[in-house]
N, C-alpha and C positions, 0 to 999 in steps of 0.2 A: 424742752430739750430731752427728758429724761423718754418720749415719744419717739422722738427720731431716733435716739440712740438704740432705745430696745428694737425698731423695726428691721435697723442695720444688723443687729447682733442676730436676730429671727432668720432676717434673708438668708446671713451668711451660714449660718446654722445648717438651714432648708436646702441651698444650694448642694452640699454633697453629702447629707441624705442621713445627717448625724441627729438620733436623737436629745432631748434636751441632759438626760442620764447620762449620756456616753458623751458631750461637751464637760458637764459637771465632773465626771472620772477624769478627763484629761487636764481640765484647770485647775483639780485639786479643791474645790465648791460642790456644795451640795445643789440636788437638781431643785430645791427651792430656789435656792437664788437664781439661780440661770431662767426659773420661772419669773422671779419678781423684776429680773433685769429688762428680759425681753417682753415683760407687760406694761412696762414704765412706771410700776409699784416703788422699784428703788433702784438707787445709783448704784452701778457696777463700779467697783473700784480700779482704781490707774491702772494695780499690775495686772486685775482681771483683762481690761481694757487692751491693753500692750499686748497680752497672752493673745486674743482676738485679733490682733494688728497681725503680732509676729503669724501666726498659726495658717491666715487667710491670705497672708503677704498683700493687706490692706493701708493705708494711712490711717492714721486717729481723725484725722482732717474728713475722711471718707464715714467713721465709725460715727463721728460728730453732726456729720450733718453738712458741714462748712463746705463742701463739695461733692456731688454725684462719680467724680472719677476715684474710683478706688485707689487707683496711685496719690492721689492728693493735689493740694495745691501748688507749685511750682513758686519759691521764693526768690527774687534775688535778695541775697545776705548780700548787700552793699551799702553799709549805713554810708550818709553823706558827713564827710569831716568837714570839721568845721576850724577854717587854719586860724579862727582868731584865739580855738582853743589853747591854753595855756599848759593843757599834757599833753597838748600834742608837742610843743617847739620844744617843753622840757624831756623829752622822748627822744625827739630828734636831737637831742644835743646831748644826751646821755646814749648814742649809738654811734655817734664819731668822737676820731681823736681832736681837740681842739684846733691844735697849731698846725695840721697837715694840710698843705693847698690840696692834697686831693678828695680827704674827707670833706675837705671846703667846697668844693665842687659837689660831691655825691649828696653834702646836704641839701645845695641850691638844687639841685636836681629832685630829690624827692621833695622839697616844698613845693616845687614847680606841678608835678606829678600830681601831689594833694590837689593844688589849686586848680588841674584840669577835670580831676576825679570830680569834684564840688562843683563846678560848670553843667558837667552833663546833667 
């Protein structure tokens, strides 16, 4: 890993035409390291990492290897619930009033919701 990671840091480096000095001046690193990073000698660390992300407007995902498109990999954050879960109904019962037919309703309604979400 420590390969693909320095070749990324290299390209993006090379791309607009910064030597490896004047990336080390702007990360606030010595131009050793930005050498040992992009030789795969040693691990860049996270903030250096992010400093690279942010600076090249890259993903880590792109920096890592995990994908050729510099924007990254595209997630859906959609965990599937699971309604047999026991925080979920205690969540939902801690979000409405007990005795109100209408909360009564908004409940059946978003367990209804869960259980379509957990379908797809």
């Amino acid at each position: 890993m420590l390969k693909i990671v320095g070749q990324r840091l290299r390209s993006l480096r090379d791309s607009i035409g910064f030597s490896q000095m004047k990336m080390a001046k702007l990360f606030n690193v010595g131009q050793s390291s930005i050498y040992r990073y992009e030789s795969g000698e040693a691990s860049a660390p996270y903030h250096v990492l992010i400093q690279y992300a942010d600076f090249f407007d890259v993903s880590l995902d792109y920096i890592y290897g995990r994908t050729n498109a510099p924007q990254g990999i595209i997630y859906k954050a959609q965990p599937k619930v699971e309604m047999s879960h026991p925080e979920i109904e205690k969540f939902i019962e801690l979000c409405f009033e007990p005795k109100s037919m209408v909360n009564k309703r908004l409940r059946e309604t978003l367990r209804q919701m869960l259980r379509e979400q957990q379908n797809e």
